[in-house]
MMTF fields as JSON, N, C-alpha, C and O atoms, coordinates in Angstrom:
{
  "mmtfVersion": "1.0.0",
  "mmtfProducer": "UNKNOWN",
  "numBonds": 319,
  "numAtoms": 320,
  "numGroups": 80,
  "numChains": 1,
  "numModels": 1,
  "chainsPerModel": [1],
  "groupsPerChain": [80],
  "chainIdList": ["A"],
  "bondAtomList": [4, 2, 8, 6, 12, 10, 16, 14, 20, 18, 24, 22, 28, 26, 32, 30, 36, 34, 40, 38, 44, 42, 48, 46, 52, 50, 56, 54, 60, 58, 64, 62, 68, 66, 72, 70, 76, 74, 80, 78, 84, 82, 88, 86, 92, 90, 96, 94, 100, 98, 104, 102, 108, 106, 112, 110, 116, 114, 120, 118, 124, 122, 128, 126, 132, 130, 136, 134, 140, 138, 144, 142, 148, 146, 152, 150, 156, 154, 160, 158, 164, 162, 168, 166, 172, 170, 176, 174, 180, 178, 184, 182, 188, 186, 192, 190, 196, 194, 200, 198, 204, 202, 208, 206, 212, 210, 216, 214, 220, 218, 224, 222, 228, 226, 232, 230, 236, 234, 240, 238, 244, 242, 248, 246, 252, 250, 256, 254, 260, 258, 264, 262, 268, 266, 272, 270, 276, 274, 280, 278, 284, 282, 288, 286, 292, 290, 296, 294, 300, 298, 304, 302, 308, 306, 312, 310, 316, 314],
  "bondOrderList": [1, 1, 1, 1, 1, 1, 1, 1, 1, 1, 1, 1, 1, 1, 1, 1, 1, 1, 1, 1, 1, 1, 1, 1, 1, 1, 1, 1, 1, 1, 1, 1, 1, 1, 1, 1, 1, 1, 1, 1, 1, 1, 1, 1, 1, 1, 1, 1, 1, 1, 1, 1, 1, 1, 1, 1, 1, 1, 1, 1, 1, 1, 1, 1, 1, 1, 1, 1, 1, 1, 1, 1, 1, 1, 1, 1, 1, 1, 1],
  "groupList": [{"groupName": "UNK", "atomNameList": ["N", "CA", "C", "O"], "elementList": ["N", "C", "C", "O"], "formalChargeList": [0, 0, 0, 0], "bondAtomList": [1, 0, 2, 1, 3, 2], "bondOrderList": [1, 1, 2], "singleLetterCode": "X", "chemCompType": "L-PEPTIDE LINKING"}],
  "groupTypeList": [0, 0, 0, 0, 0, 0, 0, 0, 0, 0, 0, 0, 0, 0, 0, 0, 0, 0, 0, 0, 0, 0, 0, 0, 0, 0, 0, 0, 0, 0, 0, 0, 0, 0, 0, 0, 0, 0, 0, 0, 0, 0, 0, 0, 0, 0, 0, 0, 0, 0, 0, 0, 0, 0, 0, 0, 0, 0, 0, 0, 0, 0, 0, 0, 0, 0, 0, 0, 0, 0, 0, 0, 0, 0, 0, 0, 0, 0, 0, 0],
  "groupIdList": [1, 2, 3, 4, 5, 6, 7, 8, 9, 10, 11, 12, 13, 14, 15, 16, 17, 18, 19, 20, 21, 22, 23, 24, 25, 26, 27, 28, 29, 30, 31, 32, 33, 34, 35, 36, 37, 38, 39, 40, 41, 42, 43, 44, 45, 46, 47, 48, 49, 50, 51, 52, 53, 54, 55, 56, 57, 58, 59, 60, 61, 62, 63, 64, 65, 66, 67, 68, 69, 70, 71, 72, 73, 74, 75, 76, 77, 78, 79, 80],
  "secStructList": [7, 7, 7, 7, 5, 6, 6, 5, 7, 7, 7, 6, 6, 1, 6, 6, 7, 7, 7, 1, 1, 1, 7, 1, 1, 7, 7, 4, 4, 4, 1, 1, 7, 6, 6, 6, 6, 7, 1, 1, 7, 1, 1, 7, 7, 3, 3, 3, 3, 3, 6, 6, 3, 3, 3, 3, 3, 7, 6, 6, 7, 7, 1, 6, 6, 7, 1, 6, 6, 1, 2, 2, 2, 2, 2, 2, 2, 2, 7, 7],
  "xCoordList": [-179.993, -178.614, -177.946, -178.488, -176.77, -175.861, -175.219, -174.617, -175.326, -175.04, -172.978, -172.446, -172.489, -170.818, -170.606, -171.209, -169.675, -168.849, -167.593, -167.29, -166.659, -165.447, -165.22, -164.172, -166.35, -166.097, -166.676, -166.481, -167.759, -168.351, -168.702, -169.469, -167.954, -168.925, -168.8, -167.947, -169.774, -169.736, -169.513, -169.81, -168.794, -168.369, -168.941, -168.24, -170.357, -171.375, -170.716, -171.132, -169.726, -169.365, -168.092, -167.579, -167.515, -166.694, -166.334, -167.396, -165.437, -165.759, -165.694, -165.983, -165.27, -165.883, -166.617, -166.616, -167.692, -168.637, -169.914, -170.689, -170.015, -169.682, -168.999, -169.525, -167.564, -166.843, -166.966, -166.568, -167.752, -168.544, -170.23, -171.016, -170.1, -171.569, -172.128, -171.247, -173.091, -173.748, -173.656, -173.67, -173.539, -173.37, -174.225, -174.116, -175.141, -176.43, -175.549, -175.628, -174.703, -174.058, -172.571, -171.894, -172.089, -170.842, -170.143, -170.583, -169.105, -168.484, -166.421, -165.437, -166.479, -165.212, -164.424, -163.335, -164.425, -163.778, -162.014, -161.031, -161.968, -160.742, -161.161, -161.366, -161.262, -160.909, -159.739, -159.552, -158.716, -157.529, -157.349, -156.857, -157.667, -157.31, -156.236, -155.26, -156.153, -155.127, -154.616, -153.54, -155.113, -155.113, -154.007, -153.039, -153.889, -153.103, -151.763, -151.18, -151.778, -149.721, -149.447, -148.417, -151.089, -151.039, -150.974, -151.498, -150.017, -150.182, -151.638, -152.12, -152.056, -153.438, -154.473, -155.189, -154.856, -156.302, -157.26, -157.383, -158.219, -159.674, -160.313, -160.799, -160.399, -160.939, -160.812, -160.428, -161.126, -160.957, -160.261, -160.834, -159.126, -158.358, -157.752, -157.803, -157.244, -156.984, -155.312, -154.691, -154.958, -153.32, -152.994, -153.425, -152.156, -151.691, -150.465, -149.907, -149.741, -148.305, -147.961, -148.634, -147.153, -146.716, -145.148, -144.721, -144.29, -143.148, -142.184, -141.078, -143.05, -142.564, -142.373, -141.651, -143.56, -144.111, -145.088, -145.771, -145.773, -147.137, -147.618, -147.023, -148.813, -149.638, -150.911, -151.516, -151.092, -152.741, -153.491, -153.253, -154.365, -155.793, -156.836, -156.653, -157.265, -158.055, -160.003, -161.02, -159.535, -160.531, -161.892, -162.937, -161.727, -163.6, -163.958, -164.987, -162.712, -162.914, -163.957, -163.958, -164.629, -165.732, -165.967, -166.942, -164.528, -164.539, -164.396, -164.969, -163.395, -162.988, -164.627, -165.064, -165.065, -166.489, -167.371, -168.262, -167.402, -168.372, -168.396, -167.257, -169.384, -169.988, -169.096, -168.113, -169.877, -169.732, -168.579, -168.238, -167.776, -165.925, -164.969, -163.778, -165.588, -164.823, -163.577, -162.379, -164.563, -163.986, -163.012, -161.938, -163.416, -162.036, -160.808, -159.635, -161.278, -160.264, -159.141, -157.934, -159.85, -159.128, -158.184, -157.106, -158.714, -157.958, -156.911, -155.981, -157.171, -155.906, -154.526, -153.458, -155.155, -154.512, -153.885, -152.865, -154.001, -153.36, -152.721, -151.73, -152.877, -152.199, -151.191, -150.753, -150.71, -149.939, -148.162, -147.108],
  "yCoordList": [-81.752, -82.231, -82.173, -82.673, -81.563, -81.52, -82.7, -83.337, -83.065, -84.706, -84.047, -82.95, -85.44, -85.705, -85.45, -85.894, -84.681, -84.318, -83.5, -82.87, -83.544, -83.299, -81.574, -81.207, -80.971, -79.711, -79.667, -78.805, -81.302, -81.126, -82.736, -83.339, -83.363, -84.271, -84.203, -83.645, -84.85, -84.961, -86.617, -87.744, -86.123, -87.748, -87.88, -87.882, -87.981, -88.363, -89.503, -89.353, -90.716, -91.75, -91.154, -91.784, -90.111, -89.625, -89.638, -89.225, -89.855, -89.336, -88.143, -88.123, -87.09, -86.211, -85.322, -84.125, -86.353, -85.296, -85.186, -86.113, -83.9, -82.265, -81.727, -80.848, -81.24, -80.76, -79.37, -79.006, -78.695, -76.839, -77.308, -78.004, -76.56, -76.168, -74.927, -74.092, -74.709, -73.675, -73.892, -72.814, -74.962, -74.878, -75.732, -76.838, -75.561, -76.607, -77.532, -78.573, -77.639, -78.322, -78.249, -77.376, -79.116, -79.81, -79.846, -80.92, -79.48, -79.768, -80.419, -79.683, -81.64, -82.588, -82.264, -82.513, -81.569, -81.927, -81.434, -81.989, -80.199, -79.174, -79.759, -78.924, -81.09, -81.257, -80.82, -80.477, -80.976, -79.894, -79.118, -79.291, -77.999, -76.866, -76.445, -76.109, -76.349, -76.064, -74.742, -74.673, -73.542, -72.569, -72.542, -71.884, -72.799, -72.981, -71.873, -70.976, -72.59, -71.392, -70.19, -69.533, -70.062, -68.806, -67.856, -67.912, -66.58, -65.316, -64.656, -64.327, -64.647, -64.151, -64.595, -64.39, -65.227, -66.38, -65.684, -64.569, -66.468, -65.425, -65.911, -64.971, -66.856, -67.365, -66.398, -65.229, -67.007, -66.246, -66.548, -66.23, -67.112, -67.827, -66.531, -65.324, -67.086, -66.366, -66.735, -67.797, -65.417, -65.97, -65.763, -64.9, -66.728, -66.675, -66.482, -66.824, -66.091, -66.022, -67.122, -67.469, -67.537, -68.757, -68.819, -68.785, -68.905, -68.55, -68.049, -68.443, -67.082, -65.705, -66.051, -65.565, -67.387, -67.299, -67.217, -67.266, -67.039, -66.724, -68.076, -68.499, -68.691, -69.997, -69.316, -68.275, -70.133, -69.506, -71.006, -72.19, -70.372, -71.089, -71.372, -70.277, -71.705, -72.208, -73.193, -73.41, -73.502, -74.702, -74.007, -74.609, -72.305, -71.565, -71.169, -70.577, -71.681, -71.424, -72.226, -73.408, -71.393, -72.661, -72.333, -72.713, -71.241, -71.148, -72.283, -72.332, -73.415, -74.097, -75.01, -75.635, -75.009, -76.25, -75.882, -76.694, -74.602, -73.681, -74.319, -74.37, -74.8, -75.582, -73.967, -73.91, -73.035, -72.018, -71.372, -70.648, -71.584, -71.38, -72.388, -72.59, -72.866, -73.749, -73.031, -72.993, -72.402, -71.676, -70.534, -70.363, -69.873, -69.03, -70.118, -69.89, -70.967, -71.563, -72.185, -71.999, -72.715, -72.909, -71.843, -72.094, -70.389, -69.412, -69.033, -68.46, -69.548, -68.965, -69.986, -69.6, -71.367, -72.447, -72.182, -72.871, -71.446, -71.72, -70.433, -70.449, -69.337, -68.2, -68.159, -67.08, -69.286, -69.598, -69.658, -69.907],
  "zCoordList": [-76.885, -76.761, -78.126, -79.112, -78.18, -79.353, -79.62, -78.756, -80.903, -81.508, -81.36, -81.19, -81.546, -81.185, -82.576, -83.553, -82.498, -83.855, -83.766, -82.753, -85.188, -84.693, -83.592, -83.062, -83.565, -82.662, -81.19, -80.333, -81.087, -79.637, -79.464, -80.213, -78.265, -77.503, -75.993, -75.303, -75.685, -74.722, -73.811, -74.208, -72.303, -72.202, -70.525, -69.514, -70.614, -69.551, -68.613, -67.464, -68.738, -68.102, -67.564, -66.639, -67.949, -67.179, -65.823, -65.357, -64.631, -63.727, -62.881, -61.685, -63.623, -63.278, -63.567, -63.279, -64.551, -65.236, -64.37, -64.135, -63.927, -64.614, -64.56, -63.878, -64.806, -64.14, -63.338, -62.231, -64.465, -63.85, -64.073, -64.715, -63.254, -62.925, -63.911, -64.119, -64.398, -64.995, -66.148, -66.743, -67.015, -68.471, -68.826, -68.297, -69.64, -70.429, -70.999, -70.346, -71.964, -72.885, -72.661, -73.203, -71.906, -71.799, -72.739, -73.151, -73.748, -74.882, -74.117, -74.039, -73.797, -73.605, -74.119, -73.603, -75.343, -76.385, -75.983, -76.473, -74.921, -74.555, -72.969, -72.088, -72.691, -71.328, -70.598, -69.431, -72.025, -70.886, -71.517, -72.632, -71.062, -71.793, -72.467, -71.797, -74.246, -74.881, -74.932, -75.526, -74.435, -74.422, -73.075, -73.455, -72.296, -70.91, -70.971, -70.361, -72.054, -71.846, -72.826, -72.978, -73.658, -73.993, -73.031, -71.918, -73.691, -72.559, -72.062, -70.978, -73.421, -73.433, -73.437, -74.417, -72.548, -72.892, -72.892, -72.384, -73.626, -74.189, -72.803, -72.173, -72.332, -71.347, -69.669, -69.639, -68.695, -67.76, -66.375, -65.334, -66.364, -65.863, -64.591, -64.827, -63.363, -62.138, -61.862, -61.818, -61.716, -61.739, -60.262, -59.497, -60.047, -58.259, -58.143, -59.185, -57.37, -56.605, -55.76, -54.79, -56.052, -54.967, -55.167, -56.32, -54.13, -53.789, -55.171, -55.54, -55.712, -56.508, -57.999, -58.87, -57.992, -59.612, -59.73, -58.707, -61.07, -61.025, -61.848, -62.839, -61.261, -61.199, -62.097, -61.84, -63.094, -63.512, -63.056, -63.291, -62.396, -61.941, -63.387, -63.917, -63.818, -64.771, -64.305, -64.964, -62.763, -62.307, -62.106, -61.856, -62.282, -62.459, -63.915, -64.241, -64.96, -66.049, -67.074, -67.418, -67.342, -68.687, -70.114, -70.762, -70.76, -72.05, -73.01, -74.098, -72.414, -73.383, -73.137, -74.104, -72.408, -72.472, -73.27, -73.516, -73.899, -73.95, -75.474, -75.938, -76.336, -78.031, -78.885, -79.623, -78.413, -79.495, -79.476, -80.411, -78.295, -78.373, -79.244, -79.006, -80.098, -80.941, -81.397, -81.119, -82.354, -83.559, -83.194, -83.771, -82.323, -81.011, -80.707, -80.413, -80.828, -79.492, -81.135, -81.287, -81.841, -83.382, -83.808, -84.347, -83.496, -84.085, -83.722, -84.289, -82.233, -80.957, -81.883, -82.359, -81.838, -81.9, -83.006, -83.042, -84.038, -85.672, -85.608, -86.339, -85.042, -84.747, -83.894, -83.495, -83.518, -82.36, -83.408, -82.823]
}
């Protein structure tokens, strides 16, 4: 288990932790994803149509949970 620090914790009392499935190490830290209203997300987000806008889906996404997407997700953020 990865100790809490300013790039990863985790928040086990949550309620809805886990939120995804398939990830050893939970990182809380981008519970909501800051990346959201970039055009280009590194992540892998599903865009929908709904009465003739486009919706990005995000809820099969697990970049931002991901420990070693820190430093990506920093770069997006300061390049912004």
């Amino acid at each position: 288990m990865r100790e809490s620090s300013h790039a990863f914790f985790t928040n086990t009392a949550c309620r809805y932790y886990p939120c995804h499935e398939g990830i050893e190490e939970i990182n809380c830290l981008f519970c909501f994803c800051p990346l959201y209203r970039l055009p280009h997300c590194p992540g892998s987000p599903v865009e929908l149509e709904s009465d003739g806008r486009v919706i990005r889906d995000c809820s099969l996404c697990t970049y931002p949970h991901q420990a070693e997407n820190y430093e990506a997700i920093m770069a997006c953020l300061a390049a912004r």
